[in-house]
Structures are given as structure tokens and as C-alpha cells.
C-alpha positions as CSV (number, residue, x, y, z in Angstrom):
1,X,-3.7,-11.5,-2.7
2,X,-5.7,-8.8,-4.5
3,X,-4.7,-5.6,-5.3
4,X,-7.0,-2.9,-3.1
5,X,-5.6,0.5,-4.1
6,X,-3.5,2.3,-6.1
7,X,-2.4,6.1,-6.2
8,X,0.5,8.3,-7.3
9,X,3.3,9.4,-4.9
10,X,6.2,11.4,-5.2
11,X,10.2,10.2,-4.2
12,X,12.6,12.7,-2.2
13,X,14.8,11.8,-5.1
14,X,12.3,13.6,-7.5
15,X,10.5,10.8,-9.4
16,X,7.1,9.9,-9.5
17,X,5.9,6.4,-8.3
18,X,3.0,4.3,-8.1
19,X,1.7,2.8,-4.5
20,X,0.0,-0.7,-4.7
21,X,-2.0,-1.6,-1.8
22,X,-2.5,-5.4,-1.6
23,X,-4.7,-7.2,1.1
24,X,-5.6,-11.5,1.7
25,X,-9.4,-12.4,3.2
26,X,-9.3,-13.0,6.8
27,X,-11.0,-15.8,8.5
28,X,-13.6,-18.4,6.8
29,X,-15.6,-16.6,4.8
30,X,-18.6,-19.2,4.5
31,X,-19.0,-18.3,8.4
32,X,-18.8,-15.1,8.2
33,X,-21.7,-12.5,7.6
34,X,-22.4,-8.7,6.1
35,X,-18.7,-7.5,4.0
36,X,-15.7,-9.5,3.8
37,X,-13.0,-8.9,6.3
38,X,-9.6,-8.5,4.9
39,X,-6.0,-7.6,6.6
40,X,-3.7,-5.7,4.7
41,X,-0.8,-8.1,3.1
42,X,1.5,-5.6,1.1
43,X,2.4,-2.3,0.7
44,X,4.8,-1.7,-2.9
45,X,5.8,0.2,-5.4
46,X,4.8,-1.0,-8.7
47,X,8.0,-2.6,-9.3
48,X,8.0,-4.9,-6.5
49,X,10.0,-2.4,-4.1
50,X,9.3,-3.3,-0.2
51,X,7.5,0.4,1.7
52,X,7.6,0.9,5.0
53,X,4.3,3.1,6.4
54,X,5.9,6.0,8.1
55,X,2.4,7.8,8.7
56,X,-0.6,8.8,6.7
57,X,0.4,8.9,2.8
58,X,4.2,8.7,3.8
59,X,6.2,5.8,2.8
60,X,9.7,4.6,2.8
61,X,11.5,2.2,0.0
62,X,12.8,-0.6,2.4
63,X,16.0,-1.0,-0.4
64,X,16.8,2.4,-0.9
65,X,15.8,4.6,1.8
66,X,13.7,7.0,-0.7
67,X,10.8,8.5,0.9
68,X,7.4,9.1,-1.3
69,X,4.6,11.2,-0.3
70,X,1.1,10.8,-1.8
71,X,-1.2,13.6,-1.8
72,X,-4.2,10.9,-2.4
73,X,-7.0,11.2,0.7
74,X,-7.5,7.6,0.7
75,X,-3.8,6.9,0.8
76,X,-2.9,5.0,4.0
């Protein structure tokens, strides 16, 4: 698993938190021409904490119900 991305988003409790994107290499790689293909494996905070992708840049903390909002473009 690498880690992809990372950006700033804010919690409806106040708090600022960090997004970690993480994504695995799909397929075989020796058979595969032009850029890697990757899926997405993870979407967390950078504590561990489970998100759920609501829509574009909004999130929701599986455990706690907290939802963040990240202002980055790139954010998924």
C-alpha cells in the first residue's frame, strides 16, 4: 500500500485533520504497458480513523460520525 495523497480538511466538530489517500498496484505489472494502474485501497485520517466518501472532498469518520471537508482541488 502507498500513500497517494494527502491534504487538510476540516471536522463539523471544529478541528483540523489530515486525509491520507492510500492505493495497491492492480494487475501484473510486468504485463502491463505505459503508467501503472492502481485502485484506491484506503481512505483515513492520519490516525488510522476509517472515512467514508460522501462526495467530492466530503468525508465522514466511520467511528464517530464527524464530517470533514477539504477545500483541496485534488481531494477526492
Amino acid at each position: 500500500m502507498i500513500l497517494k495523497r494527502l491534504y487538510a480538511a476540516r471536522g463539523s466538530d471544529g478541528e483540523q485533520y489530515e486525509v491520507h489517500v492510500y492505493a495497491e498496484p492492480a494487475g501484473d505489472a510486468a504485463h502491463h504497458h505505459g503508467p501503472p494502474v492502481e485502485h484506491l485501497s484506503k481512505i483515513c485520517t492520519a490516525t488510522g480513523q476509517e472515512l467514508r466518501v460522501l462526495s467530492h472532498g466530503h468525508y465522514q469518520i466511520v467511528e464517530t460520525g464527524v464530517f470533514l471537508t477539504a477545500s483541496d482541488p485534488q481531494a477526492i
